[in-house]
C-alpha positions as CSV (number, residue, x, y, z in Angstrom):
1,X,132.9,93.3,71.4
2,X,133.7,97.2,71.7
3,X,133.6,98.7,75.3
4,X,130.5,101.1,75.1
5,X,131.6,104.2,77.0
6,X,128.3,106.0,78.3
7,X,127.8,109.6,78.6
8,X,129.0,110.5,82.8
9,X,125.2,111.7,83.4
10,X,124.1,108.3,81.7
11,X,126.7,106.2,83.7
12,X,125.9,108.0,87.1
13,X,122.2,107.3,86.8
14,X,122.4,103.8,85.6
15,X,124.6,103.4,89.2
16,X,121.8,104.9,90.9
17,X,119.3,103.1,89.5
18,X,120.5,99.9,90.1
19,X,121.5,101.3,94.0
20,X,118.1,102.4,94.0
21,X,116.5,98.8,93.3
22,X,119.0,97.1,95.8
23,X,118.2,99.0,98.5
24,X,114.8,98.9,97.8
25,X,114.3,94.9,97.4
26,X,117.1,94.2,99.9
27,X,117.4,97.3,102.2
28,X,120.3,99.8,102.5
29,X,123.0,97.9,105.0
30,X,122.2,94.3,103.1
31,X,123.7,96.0,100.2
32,X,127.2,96.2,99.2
33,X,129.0,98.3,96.4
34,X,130.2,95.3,94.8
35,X,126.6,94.2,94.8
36,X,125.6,97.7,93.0
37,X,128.7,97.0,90.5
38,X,128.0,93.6,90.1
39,X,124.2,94.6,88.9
40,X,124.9,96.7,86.3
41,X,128.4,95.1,85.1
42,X,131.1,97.8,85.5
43,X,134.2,98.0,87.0
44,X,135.2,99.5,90.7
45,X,137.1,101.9,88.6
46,X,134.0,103.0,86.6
47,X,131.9,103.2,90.0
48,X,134.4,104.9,92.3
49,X,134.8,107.5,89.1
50,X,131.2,108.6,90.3
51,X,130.6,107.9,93.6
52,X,133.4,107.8,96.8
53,X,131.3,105.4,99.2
54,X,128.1,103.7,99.7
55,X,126.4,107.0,101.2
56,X,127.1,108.8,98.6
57,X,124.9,106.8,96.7
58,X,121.8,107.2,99.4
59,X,122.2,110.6,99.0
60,X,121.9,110.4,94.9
61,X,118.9,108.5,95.6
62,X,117.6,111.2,97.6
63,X,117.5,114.1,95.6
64,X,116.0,112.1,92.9
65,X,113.1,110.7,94.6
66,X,112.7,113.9,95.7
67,X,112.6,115.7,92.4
68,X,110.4,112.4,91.4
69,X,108.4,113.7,94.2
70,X,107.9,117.1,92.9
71,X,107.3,115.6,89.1
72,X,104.0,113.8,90.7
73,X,102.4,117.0,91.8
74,X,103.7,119.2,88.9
75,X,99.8,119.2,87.8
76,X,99.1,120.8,91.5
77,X,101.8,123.0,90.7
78,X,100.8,124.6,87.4
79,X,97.0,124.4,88.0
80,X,96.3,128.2,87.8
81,X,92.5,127.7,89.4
82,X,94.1,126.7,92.6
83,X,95.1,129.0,95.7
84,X,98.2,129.0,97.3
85,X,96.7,127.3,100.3
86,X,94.4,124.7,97.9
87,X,97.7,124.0,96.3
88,X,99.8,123.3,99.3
89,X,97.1,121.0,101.0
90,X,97.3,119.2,97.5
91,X,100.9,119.0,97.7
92,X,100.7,117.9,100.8
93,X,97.8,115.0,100.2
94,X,99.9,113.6,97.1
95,X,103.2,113.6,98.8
96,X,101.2,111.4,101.9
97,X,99.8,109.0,99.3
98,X,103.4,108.6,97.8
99,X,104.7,108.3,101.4
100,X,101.8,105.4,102.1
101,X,102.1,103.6,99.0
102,X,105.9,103.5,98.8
103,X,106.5,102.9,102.7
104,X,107.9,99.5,102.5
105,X,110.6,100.2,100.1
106,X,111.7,103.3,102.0
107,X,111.6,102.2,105.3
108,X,114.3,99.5,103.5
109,X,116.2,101.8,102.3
110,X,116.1,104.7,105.2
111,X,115.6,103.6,108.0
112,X,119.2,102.9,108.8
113,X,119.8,106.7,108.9
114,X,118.1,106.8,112.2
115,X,120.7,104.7,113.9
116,X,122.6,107.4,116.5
117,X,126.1,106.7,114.4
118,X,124.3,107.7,111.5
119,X,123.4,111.4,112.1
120,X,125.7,112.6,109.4
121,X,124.0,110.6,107.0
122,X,120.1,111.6,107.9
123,X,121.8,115.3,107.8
124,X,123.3,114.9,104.1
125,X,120.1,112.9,102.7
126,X,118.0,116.2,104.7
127,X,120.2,118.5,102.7
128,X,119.6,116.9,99.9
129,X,115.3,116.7,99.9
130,X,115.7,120.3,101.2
131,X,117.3,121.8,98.1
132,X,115.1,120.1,95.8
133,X,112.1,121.2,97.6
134,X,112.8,124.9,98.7
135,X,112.1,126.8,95.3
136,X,108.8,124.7,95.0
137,X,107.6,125.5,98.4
138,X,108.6,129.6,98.2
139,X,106.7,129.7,94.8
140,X,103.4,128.1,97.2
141,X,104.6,130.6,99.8
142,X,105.3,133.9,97.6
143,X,101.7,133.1,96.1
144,X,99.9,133.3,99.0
145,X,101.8,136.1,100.4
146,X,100.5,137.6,97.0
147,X,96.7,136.8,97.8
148,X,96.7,137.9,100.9
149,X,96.4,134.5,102.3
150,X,100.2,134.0,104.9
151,X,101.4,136.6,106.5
152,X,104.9,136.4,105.8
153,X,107.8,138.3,105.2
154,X,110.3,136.5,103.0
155,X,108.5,133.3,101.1
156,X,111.9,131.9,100.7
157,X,113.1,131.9,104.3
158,X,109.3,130.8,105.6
159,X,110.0,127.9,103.2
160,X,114.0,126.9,104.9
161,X,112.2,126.8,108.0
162,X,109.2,124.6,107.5
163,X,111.4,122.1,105.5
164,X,114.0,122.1,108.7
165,X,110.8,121.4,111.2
166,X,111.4,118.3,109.5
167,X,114.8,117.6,111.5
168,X,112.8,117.9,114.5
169,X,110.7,114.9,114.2
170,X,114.6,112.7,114.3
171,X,114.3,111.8,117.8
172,X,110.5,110.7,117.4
173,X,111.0,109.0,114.2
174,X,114.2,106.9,115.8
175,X,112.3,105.8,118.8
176,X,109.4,104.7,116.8
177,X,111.4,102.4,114.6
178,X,113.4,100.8,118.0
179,X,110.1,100.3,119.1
180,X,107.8,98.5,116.5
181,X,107.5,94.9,117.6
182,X,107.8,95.5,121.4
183,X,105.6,96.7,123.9
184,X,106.5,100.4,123.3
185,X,105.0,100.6,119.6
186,X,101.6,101.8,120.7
187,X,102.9,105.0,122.9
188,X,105.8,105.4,120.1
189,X,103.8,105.7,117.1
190,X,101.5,108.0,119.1
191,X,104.2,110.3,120.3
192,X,105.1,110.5,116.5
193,X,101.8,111.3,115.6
194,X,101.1,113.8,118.1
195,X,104.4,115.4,117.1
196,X,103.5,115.3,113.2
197,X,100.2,116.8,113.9
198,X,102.3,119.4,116.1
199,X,104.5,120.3,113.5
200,X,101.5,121.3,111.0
201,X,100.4,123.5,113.5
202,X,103.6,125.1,113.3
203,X,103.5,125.3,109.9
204,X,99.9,126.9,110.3
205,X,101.1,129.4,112.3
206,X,104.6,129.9,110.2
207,X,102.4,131.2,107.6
208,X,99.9,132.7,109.8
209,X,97.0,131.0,108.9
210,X,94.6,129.7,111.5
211,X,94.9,126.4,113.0
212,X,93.8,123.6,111.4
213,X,94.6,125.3,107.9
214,X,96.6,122.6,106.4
215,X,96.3,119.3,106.5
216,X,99.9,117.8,107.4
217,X,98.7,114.4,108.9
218,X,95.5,112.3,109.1
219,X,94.0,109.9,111.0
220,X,96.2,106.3,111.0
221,X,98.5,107.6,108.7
222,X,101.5,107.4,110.9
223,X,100.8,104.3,111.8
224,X,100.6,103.0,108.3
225,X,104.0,104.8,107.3
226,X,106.0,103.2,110.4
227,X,104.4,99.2,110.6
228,X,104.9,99.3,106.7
229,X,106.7,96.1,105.8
């Protein structure tokens, strides 16, 4: 049979997608390259071509659920009816649902990048959301700076640093996951909660809007995310 030789775009997303289902079903660390070659039938040669380690490969993932992300609110995105802060509360509500439904299979996936040794790692998958996600959140940002509706001065730097208040929550988010199961969970999860709900008021007053503006976390929803199994 002829060796069919795939186009590198091709080839790089087939690896990906078949990472992506690994680490979904079985969760990041119980995966091994030779499991992601094994899947899809190439050869160590053929993988390493693309990728240089198992990270690498998490941070692939990344950027494509994150532009998968984006792609699920593209409606919210284009509907011209919609003000800046209408759309960005939609944004917002979608991407919450996405996180809820989908929580199991992330928390397999991600979680290990909350381990202390792994800082690195939660930095480069960070980078990689953040650079999907900027131009979409600066055309929100430049809109309502158009309308009259935030108060800001450059859209595009407003929208680097409400995606970096997303760095903040590390700490909370590791202390939460050490403690589900134990005695802790209870005042974790809340800690993480009252963080979250913290860090929309932030984002409230980023843009100056008043308090309350934007809907960044309701009721049980942290709780949902973080006992997902």
């Amino acid at each position: 049979m002829p060796r069919i030789v795939k186009h590198p775009d091709d080839r790089r997303n087939e690896i990906l997608d078949a990472a992506q289902a690994l680490f979904f079903e079985r969760g990041y660390e119980r995966t091994t390259i030779n499991d992601v070659i094994a899947q899809i039938g190439i050869s160590k040669g053929g993988f390493y071509h693309h990728f240089s380690a198992k990270e690498d490969l998490l941070e692939g993932i990344t950027a494509r659920l994150s532009q998968d992300a984006v792609a699920r609110v593209r409606d919210i995105l284009d509907d011209p009816s919609l003000s800046a802060l209408e759309r960005l509360n939609g944004f917002m509500a979608r991407s919450r649902s996405t996180k809820l439904a989908d929580a199991p299979k992330f928390r397999a996936a991600f979680d290990v990048v909350f381990r202390p040794e792994n800082l690195l790692l939660y930095h480069r998958i960070n980078a990689a959301s953040i650079a999907v996600m900027r131009p979409v959140l600066s055309s929100i940002i430049a809109q309502g700076k158009a309308e009259g509706a935030f108060t800001v001065p450059d859209p595009e730097g407003a929208a680097e640093i409400i995606l970096h208040l997303g760095a903040s929550t590390y700490d909370a988010v590791a202390r939460t996951i050490t403690a589900i199961g134990t005695a802790e969970e209870d005042a974790a999860i809340e800690a993480l909660d009252q963080r979250l709900q913290f860090q929309g008021v932030a984002i409230d007053r980023i843009l100056g809007l008043p308090d309350g503006s934007l809907t960044f976390v309701e009721p049980g929803f942290t709780r949902a995310v973080m006992t997902a199994r």
